[in-house]
C-alpha positions in Angstrom: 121.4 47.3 51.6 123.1 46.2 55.1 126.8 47.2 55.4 128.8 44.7 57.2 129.9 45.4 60.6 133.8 46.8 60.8 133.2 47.3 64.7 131.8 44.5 67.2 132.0 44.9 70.8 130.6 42.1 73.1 130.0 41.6 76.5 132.7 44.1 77.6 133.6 45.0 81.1 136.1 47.3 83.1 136.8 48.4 86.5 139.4 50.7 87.6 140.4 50.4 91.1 142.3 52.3 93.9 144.2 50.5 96.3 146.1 51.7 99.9 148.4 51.3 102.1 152.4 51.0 101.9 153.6 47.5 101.9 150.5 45.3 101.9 148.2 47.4 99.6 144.7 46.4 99.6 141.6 47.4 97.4 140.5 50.9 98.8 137.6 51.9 96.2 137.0 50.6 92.7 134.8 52.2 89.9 132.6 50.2 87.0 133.6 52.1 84.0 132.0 50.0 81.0 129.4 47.3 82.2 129.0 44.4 80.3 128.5 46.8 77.1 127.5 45.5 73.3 127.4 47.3 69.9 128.4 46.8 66.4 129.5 49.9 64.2 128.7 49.1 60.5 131.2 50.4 58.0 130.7 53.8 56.8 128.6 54.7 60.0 128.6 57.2 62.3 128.0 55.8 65.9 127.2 58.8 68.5 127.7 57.7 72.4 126.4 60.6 74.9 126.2 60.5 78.6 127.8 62.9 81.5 131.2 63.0 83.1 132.2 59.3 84.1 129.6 57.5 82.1 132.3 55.5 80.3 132.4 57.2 76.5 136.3 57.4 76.5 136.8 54.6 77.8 134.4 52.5 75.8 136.2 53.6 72.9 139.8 53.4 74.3 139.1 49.7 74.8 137.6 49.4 71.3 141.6 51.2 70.3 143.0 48.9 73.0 144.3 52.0 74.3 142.6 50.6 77.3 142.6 46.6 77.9 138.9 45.5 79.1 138.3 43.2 81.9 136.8 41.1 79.5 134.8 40.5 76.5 135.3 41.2 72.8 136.5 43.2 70.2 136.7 42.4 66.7 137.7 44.7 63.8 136.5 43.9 60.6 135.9 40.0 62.0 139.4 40.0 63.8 139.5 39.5 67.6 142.2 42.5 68.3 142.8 41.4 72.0 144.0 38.2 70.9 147.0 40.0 68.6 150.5 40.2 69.4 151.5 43.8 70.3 153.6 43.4 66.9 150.3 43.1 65.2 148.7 45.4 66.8 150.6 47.8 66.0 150.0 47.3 62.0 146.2 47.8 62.5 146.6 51.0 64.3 147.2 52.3 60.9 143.8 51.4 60.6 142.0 53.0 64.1 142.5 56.2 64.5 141.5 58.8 67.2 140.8 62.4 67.6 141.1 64.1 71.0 138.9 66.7 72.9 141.4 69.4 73.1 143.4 69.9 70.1 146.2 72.1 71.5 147.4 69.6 74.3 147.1 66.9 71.9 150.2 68.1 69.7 153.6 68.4 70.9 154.4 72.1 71.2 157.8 71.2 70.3 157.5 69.8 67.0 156.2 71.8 64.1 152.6 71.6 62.3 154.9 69.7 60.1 156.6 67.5 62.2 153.5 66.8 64.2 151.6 65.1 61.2 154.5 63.6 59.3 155.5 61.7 62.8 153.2 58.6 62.6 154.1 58.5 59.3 158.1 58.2 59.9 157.4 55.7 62.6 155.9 53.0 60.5 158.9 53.5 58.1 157.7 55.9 55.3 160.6 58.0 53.8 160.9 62.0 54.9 160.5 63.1 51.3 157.2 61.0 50.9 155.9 61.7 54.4 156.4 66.0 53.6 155.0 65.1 50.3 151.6 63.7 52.5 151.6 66.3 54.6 151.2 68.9 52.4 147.9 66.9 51.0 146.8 66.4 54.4 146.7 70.0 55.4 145.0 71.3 51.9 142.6 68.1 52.9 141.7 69.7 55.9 141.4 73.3 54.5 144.6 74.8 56.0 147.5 76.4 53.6 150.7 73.6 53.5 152.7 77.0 53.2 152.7 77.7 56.9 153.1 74.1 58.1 156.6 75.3 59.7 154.5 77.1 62.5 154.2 75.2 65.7 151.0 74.6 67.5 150.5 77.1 69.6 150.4 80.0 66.6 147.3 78.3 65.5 143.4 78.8 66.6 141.7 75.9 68.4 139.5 75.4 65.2 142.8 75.1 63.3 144.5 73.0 65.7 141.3 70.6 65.5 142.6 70.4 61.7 145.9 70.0 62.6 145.0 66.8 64.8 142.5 65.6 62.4 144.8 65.8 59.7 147.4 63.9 61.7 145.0 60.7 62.5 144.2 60.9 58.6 147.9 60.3 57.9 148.2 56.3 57.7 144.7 56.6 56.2 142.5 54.9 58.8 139.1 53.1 57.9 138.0 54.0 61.6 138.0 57.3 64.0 137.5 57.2 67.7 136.2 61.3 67.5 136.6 61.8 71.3 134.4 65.0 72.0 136.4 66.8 69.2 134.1 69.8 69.5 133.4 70.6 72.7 136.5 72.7 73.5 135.9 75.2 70.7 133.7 77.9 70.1 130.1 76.8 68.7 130.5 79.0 65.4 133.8 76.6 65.0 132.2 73.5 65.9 129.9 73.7 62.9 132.9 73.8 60.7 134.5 71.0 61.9 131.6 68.7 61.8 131.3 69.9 58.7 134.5 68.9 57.5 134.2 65.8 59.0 131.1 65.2 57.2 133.0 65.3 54.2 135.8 63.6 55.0 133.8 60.6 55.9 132.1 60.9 52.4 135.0 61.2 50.6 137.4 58.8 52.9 134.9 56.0 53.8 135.3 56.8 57.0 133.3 55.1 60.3 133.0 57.1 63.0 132.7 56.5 66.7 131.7 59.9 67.9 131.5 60.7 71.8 129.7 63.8 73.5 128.1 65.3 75.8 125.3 67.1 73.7 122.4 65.1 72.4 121.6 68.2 69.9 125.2 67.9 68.6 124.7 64.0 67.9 121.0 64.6 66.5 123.1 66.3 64.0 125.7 64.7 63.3 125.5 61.0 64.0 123.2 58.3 62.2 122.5 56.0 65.5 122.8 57.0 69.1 123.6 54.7 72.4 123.0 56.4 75.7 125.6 55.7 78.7 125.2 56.5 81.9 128.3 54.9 84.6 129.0 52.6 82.5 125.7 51.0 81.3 123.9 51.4 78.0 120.6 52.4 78.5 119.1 53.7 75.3 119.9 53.0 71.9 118.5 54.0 68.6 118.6 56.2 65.4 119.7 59.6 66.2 116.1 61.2 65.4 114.5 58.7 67.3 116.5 58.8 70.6 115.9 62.9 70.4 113.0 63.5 69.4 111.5 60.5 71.3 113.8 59.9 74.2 112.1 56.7 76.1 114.6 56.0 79.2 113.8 58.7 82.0 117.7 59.3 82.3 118.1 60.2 78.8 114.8 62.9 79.1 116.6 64.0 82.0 120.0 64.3 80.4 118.2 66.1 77.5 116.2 68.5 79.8 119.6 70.0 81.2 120.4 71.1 77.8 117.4 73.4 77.6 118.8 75.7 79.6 117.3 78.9 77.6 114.0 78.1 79.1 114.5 78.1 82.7 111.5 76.8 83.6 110.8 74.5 86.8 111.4 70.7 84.0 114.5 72.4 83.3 115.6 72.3 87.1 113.8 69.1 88.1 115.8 67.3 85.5 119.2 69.2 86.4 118.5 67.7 90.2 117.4 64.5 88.6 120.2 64.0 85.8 122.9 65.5 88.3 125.0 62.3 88.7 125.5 62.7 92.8 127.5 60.3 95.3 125.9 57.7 96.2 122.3 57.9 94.6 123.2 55.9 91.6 121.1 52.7 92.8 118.8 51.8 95.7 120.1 49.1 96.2 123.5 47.4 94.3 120.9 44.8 92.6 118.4 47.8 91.4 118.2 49.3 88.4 122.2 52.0 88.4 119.5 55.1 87.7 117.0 54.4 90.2 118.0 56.3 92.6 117.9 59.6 91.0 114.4 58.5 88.5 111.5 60.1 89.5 109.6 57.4 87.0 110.8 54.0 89.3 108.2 51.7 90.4 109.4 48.8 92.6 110.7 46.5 89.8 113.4 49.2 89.8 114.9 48.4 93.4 114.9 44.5 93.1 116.8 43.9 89.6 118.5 45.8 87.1 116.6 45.4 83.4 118.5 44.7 80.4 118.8 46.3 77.1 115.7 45.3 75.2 115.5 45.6 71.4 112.4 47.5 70.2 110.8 47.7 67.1 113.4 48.6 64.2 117.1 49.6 65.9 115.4 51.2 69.4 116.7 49.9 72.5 116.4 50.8 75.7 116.9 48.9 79.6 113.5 49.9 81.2 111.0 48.1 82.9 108.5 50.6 82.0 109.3 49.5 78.5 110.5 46.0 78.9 108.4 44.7 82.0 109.8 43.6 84.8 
């Protein structure tokens, strides 16, 4: 059975730009963070976006929050256009979008409590303090932690239990959808496990839909049901999770999964560091060619002229390759 689509993003772009000078500033540099970008998150999904450093996951998913206003395009939640509400209505469906950060600690205030931290979104959109201590205290048990010692502050806590924390505190206007912004990669592995794991099961028992970001492929094999690839801003693979790991069919994304085998040390290991490495300047041959041709040891001279678009496969695989797609 097909679950309908809570998530649809079309056609979306944004640049970020750096201007100089005093009185008359003028464009200096400018950056394309999401390019012209498309995918639909069914309901009760788990999406997995991976890519290095400045490949556009955050902000991809900031846009999709409207943390972050595109360029252009489209966003539609559950059918509705989000950029064309009101910042009064917006603010009611944040209730519904959610989002979890990389590193738990700086997102709480160290000023406020465990407590205070959680119950705060709730006393914003007008829930009475009794009721709001009252959710806290299921919030915490929800996330494993003991609603005895929510007078603590922040810092008294481990990373893994600050991860709670935070997780607990995006659960507290009970969201249909979580923006997981690389919510594991500041903790130890042996923690990381447990908090996929309890986000596993939240997601079971919630209905949650997940939009999970990382830099690990092996970590989104795991826990995602369908993977996109980005690399500086562009999709270039897309697919089930199994698939796009086990099978990887862009050259970047064998690259960006090579780096990861780092126990083996062997000469692929270090050809698809160099490859993968995302260095100044060697994005493109040319600013019409294909953005990784200039570090693919795979292009043939489609690659320089034009830059192939995502192509849909057999069943959900994706990818932008002219070795795949033809030129």
């Amino acid at each position: 059975m097909t679950r309908p689509a809570l998530i649809e993003v079309r056609s979306v772009n944004k640049t970020f730009s750096v201007s100089k000078g005093g009185l008359f500033r003028r464009p200096a540099a400018s950056t394309k963070a999401v390019n012209d970008v498309s995918l639909t998150i069914a309901k009760g999904e788990i999406l997995g976006c991976v890519g290095g450093s400045g490949s556009g996951k955050s902000t991809l998913g900031r846009i999709i929050l409207r943390l972050i206003e595109p360029d252009s395009g489209e966003v539609r939640y559950g059918g509705t256009d989000l950029r064309a509400l009101s910042r009064e209505q917006m603010r009611q469906y944040r209730r519904r979008l959610q989002i979890v950060f990389q590193d738990p600690l700086q997102s709480l205030n160290p000023r406020r409590t465990v407590a205070e931290n959680i119950a705060r979104p709730l006393l914003n959109f007008g829930v009475a303090t009794v009721a709001a201590n009252r959710r806290v205290d299921e919030l915490l048990e929800l996330v494993g932690l003991d609603p005895r010692q929510s007078y603590r502050y922040p810092h008294e806590y481990s990373g893994g239990q600050c991860q709670r924390i935070a997780i607990a505190r995006a659960l507290a206007l009970e969201p249909e959808f979580l923006f997981l912004d690389e919510p594991v990669s500041a903790l130890d592995v042996s923690i990381q496990a447990q908090i996929l794991n309890l986000l596993a099961e939240l997601r079971k028992k919630l209905d949650l839909t997940f939009l999970f970001v990382s830099h690990d492929l092996k970590i989104i094999k795991q826990f995602c049901d369908r993977t996109m690839v980005m690399y500086r801003g562009c999709v270039l693979e897309e697919g089930s999770s199994q698939q796009v790991y086990a099978e990887p069919l862009h050259p970047f994304t064998r690259d960006f999964l090579g780096t990861v085998l780092h126990l083996r040390k062997d000469s692929r290991w270090e050809q698809a560091a160099e490859r993968a490495e995302d260095l100044e300047g060697t994005a493109g041959l040319t600013g019409s060619g294909c953005i990784y041709a200039g570090n693919c040891a795979e292009r043939f001279e489609p690659c320089t002229r034009s830059a192939p678009a995502l192509t849909a496969l057999t069943g959900e695989r994706g990818v932008a390759c002219f070795r795949h797609s033809g030129p």
